[in-house]
C-alpha positions in Angstrom: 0.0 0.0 0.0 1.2 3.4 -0.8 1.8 5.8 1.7 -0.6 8.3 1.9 0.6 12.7 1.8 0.2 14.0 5.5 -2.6 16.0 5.1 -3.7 18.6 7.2 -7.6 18.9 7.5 -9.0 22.1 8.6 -11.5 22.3 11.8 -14.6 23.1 9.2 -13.8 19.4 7.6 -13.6 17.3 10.9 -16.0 19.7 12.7 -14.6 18.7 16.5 -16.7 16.8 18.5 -17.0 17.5 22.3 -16.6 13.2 22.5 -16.3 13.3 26.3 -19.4 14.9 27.6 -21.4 13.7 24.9 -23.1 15.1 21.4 -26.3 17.3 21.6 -29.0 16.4 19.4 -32.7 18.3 19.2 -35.3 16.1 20.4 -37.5 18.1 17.9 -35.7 16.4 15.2 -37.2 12.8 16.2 -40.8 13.2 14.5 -41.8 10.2 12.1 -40.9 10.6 8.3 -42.5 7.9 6.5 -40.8 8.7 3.4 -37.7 8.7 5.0 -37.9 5.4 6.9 -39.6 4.0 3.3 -36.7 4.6 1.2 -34.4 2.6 3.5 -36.3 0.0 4.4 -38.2 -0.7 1.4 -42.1 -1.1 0.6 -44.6 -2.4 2.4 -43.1 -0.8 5.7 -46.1 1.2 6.7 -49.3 1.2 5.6 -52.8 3.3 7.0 -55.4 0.3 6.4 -59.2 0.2 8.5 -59.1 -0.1 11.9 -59.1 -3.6 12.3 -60.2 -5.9 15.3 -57.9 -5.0 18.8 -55.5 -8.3 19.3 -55.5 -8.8 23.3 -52.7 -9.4 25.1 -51.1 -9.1 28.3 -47.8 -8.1 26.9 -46.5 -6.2 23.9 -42.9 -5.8 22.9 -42.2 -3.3 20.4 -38.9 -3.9 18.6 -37.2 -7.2 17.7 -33.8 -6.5 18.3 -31.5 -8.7 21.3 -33.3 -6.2 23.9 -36.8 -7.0 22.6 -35.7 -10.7 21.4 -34.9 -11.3 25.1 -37.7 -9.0 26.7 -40.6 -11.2 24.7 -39.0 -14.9 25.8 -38.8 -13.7 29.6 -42.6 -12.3 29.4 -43.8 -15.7 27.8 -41.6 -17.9 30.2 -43.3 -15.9 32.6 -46.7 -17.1 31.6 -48.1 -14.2 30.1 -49.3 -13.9 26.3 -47.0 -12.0 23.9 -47.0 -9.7 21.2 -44.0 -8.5 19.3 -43.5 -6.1 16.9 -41.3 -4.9 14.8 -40.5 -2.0 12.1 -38.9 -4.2 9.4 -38.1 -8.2 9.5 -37.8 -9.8 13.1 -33.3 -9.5 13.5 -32.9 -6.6 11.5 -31.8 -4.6 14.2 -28.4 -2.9 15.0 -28.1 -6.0 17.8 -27.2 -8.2 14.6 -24.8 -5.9 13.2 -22.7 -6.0 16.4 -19.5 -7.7 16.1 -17.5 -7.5 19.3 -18.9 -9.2 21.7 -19.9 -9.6 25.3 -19.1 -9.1 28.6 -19.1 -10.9 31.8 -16.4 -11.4 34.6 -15.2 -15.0 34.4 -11.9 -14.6 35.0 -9.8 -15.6 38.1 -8.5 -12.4 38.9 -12.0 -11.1 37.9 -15.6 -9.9 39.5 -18.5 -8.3 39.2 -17.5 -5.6 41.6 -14.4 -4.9 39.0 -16.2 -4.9 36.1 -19.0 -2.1 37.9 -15.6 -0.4 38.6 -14.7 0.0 34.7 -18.5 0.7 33.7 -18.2 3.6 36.4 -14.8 4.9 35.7 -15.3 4.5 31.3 -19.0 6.7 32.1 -17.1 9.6 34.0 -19.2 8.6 37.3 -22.1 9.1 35.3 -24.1 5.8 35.3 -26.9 4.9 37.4 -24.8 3.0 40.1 -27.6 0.6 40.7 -28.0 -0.3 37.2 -24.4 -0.9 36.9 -24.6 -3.2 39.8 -27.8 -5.4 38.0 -25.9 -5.3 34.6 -22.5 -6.6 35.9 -24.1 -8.9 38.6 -26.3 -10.8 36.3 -23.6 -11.1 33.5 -22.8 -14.5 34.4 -26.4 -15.7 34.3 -27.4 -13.8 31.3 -24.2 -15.6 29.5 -25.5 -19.2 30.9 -29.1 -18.2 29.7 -28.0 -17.1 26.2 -26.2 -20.5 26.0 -28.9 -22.7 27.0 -30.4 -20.7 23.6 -27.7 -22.0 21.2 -25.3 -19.3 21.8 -21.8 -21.3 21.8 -18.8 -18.7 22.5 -15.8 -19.6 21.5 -13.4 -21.6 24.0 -9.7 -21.9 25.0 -8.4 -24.5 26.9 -11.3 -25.6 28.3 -13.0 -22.1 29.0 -14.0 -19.1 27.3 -11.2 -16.8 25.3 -11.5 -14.0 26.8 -10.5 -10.3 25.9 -9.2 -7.1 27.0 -11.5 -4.7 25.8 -11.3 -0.6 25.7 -12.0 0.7 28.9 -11.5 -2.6 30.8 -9.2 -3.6 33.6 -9.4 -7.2 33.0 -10.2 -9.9 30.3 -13.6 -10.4 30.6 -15.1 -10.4 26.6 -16.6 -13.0 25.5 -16.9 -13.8 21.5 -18.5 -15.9 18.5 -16.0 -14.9 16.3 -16.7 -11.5 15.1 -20.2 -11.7 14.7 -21.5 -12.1 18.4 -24.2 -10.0 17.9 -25.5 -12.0 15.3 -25.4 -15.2 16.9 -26.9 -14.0 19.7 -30.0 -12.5 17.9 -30.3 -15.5 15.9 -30.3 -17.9 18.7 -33.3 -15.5 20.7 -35.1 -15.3 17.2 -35.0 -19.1 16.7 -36.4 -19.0 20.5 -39.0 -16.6 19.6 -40.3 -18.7 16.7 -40.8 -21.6 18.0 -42.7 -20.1 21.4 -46.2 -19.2 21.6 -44.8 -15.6 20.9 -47.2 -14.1 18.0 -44.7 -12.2 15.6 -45.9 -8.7 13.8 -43.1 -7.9 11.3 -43.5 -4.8 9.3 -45.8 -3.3 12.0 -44.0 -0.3 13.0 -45.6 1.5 16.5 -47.5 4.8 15.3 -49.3 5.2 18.1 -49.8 4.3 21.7 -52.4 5.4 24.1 -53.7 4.5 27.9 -56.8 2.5 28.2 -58.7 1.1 31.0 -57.1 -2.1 31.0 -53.7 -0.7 30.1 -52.4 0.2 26.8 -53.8 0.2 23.2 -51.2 0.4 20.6 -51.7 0.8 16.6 -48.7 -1.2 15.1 -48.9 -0.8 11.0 -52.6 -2.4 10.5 -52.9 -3.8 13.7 -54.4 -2.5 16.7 -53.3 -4.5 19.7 -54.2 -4.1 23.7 -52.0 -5.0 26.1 -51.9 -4.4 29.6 -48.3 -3.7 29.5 -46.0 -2.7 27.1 -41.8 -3.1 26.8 -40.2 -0.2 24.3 -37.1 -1.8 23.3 -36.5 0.0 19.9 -33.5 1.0 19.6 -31.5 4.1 19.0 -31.1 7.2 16.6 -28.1 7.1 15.2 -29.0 6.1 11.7 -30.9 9.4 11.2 -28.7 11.5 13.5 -26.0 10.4 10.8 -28.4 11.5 7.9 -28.7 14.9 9.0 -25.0 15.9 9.7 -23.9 14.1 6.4 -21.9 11.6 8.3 -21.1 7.6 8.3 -23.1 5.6 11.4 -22.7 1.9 11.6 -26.2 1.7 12.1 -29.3 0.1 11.0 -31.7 1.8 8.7 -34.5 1.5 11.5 -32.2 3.7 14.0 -34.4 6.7 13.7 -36.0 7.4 17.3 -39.5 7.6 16.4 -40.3 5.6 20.0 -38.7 7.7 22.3 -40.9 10.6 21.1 -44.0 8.5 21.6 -42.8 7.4 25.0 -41.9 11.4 25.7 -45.8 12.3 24.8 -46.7 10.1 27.4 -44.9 11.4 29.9 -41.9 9.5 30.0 -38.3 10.7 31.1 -34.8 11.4 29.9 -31.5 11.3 31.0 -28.3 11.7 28.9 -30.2 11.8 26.0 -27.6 14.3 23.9 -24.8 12.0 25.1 -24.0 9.9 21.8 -21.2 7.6 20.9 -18.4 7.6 18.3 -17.1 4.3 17.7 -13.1 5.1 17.2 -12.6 2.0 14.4 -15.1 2.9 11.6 -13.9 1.7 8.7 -12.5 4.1 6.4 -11.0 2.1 3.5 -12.2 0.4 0.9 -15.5 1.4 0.6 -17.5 -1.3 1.3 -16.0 -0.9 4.7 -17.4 3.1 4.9 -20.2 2.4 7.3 -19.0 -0.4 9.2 -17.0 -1.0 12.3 -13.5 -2.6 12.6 -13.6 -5.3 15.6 -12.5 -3.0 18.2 -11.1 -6.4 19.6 -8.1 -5.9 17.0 -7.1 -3.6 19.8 -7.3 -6.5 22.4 -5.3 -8.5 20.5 -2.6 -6.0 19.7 -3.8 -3.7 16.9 -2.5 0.4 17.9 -3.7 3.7 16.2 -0.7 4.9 14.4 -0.1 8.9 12.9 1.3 9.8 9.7 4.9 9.6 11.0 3.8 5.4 12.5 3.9 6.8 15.9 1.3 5.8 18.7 -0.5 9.1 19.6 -3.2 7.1 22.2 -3.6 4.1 24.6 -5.5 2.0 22.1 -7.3 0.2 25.1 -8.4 3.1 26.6 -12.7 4.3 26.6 -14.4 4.8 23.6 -14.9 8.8 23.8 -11.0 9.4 24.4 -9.7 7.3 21.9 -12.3 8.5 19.2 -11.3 12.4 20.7 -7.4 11.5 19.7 -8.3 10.4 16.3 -10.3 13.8 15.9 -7.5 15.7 17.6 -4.5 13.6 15.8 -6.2 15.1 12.5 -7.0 18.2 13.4 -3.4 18.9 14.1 -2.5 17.9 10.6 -0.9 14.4 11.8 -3.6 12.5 10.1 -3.5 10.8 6.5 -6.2 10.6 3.6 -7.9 7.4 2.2 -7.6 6.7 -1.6 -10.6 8.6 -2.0 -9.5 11.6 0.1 -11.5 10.6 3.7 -9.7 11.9 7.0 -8.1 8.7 8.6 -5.2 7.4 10.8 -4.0 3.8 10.6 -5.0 0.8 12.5 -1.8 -1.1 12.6 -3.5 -4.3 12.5 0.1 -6.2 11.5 0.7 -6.4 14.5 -2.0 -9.2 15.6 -1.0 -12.9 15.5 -2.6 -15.2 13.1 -4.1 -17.7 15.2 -5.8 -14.8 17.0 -7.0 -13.3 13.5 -8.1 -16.6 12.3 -10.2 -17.2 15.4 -11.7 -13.9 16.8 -11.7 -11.8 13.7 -12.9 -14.2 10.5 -15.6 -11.9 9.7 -13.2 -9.0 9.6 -10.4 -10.6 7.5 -13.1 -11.9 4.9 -13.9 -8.3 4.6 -11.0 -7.1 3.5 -9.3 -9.3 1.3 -12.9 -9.0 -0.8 -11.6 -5.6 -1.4 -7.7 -6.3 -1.9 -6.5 -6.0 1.6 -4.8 -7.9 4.1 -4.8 -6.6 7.3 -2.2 -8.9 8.6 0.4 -7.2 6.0 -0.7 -3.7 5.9 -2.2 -1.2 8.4 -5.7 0.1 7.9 -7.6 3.3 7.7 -9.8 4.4 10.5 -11.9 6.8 11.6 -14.5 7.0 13.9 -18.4 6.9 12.5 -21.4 7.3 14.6 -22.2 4.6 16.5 -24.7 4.1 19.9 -27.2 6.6 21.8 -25.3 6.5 25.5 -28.8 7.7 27.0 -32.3 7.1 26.9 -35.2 6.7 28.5 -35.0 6.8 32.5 -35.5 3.1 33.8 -36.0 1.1 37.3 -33.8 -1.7 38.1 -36.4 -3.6 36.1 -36.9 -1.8 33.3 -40.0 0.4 34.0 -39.8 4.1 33.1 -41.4 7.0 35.1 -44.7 6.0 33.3 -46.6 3.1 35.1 -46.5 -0.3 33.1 -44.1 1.3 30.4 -41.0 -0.6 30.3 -37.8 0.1 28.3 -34.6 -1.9 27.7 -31.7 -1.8 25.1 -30.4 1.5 23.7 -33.7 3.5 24.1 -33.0 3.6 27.6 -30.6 5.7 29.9 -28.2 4.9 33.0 -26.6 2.1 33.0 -23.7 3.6 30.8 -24.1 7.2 31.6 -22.4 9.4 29.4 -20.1 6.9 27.6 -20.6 3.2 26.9 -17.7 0.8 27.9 -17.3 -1.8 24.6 -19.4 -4.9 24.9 -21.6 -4.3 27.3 -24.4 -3.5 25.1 -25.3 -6.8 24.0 -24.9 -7.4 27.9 -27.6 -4.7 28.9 -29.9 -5.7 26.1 -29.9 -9.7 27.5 -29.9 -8.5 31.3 -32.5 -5.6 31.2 -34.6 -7.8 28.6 -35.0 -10.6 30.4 -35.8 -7.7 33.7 -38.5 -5.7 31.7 -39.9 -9.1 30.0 -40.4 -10.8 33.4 -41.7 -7.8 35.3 -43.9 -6.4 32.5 -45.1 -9.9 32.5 -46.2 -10.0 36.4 -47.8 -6.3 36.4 -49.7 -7.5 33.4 -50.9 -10.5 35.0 -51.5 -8.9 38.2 
């Protein structure tokens, strides 16, 4: 690969980002645009049919991501009757698109009081310490239940290969490869489909209202009362992305819609301008423009290099400092351009072994060499791309929000990573606080 010419971007081209205290955004912006949500996830979407016959039920989920995957198999294990819906096709979510993978304190010089120590410390003492304590106390369990699913992680010499991950004091990520979020989702959607669940793809939520036995919602063309419901739908970062003319590694459904419904209601906020970089979007070849690079190339000995090959960060440090260097690294004219002329450092990513390439990052290394690249000889460009919404809706230790028999779980909601997520412990939240919302939504509902 041929060096690139040090270029020297000026502050209008890499607008700086205040990464550590979070990125505002105007809740105004979050109304529903059916044309804009149609053109990127096709026809058929949304439709405005009659009013058809209410479907009773004690719960409804709305989204079908790990969050709401998880949140409708608790709520039915729990004996109540479930609906799910879901704005596009059950798994197409940002949960399946997530590639680094989980966490959980396994190790022997690991605990669950260590790993609420690095959630703390990576949010800037900004999470909800209780939450903190129910995601890294239930890790464990929530790994054992995803397993009893399907979910196989891979294994080392007789236990799980674990991972150093940004913001982390200790091994404690556990894979499937590079695709964890996609074998997690698929192993809760095979659950899903072959439960009593009923299934409403395609039936976005439009509209939800109190009524005397709890809620009545209007999902696409169907009109469904349930005497609870569970929002678990996601983000904004797919729109946020639209309007500044920016990369996100998000999912076209990623718009946001939900929370504003759940705000009209009366629900609450907290850390809701607080959004996430992710530093290792890909930058080059373009069919990586959009995506993430494993941020466990870092764990296994991948560094941010300059133009002049020289570190500039501590590659394992939190997600907002190490997307803030790559900002400030090209800011100051120490950055390089892509073959297409894209701000960028490099991931030295020659620097990983091959065993550990061929085992934790196949996905990754297929990737590349589809576009003429191997990362094992070369470095790669990087830069970071929109990625996660830190805060959310304002949750219980089980998942209900400020409005009774509303429950939230996943990204939508707020506190457990403050202002700044520590790496893989989203998938974590969305199995933990899912199962929480799904069970307790399940035993108001039932009374």
């Amino acid at each position: 690969m041929s060096r690139p010419t040090r270029t020297s971007v000026m502050r209008s081209e890499t607008r700086r980002r205040a990464i550590r205290h979070g990125i505002g955004a105007d809740l105004g912006s979050l109304e529903p645009d059916n044309q804009f949500l149609s053109q990127r996830l096709g026809k058929g979407w949304y439709s405005r049919p009659p009013m058809a016959a209410p479907i009773k039920v004690d719960v409804l989920v709305v989204g079908s991501g790990a969050s709401g995957l998880a949140a409708a198999v608790s709520a039915e294990r729990s004996g109540a009757s479930v609906a799910l819906v879901a704005k596009g096709a059950l798994q197409s979510c940002n949960s399946a698109k997530a590639q680094g993978g989980i966490q959980a304190a396994f190790g022997e010089d690991d605990s669950p009081e260590q790993h609420a120590e690095d959630v703390w410390q990576s949010s800037h003492e900004t999470a909800d310490r209780s939450l903190v304590e129910v995601l890294t106390g239930e890790a464990p369990s929530a790994i054992h239940w995803l397993e009893e699913l399907g979910v196989e992680f891979t294994r080392d010499n007789g236990g799980y290969r674990l991972a150093r991950c940004g913001g982390a004091s200790r091994k404690r990520l556990l894979q499937v490869g590079d695709r964890t979020g996609h074998a997690i989702t698929s192993a809760l959607r095979d659950t899903v489909e072959a439960s009593s669940i009923r299934r409403f793809p395609k039936s976005p939520l439009n509209a939800l209202e109190p009524s005397a036995n709890g809620w009545r919602a209007r999902c696409g063309e169907h009109v469904i009362d349930a005497g609870t419901v569970v929002l678990a739908a996601g983000g904004r970062c797919y729109r946020e992305a639209e309007e500044r003319g920016e990369l996100s590694t998000n999912h076209p459904g990623a718009t946001g819609e939900v929370t504003r419904i759940a705000l009209e209601l009366g629900a609450e906020t907290r850390d809701y301008d607080a959004l996430q970089y992710h530093p290792n979007g890909g930058a080059w070849p373009a069919t990586m423009q959009g995506y993430s690079i494993p941020e466990t190339t870092r764990a296994y000995g991948a560094v941010l290099l300059n133009a002049d090959r020289e570190e500039f960060t501590d590659s394992l440090g939190p997600r907002d400092a190490v997307s803030q260097a790559i900002f400030d690294e090209v800011e100051a004219g120490r950055g390089v351009e892509t073959p297409d002329g894209r701000p960028a450092v490099y991931l030295d990513t020659t620097r990983i072994a091959e065993d550990d390439a061929e085992i934790s990052l196949p996905y990754m290394l297929r990737r590349y060499h589809a576009g003429g690249i191997d990362p094992l000889g070369e470095p790669i460009f990087t830069f970071p791309v929109l990625h996660y919404q830190n805060g959310g809706l304002v949750i219980d230790d089980h998942g209900e929000t400020t409005v009774d028999g509303l429950y939230a779980c996943g990204e939508i909601a707020g506190g457990t990573h403050g202002r700044n997520r520590m790496m893989g412990n989203s998938l974590l939240e969305c199995t933990v606080f899912g199962r929480r919302a799904g069970k307790a939504a399940a035993e108001k509902a039932r009374g």
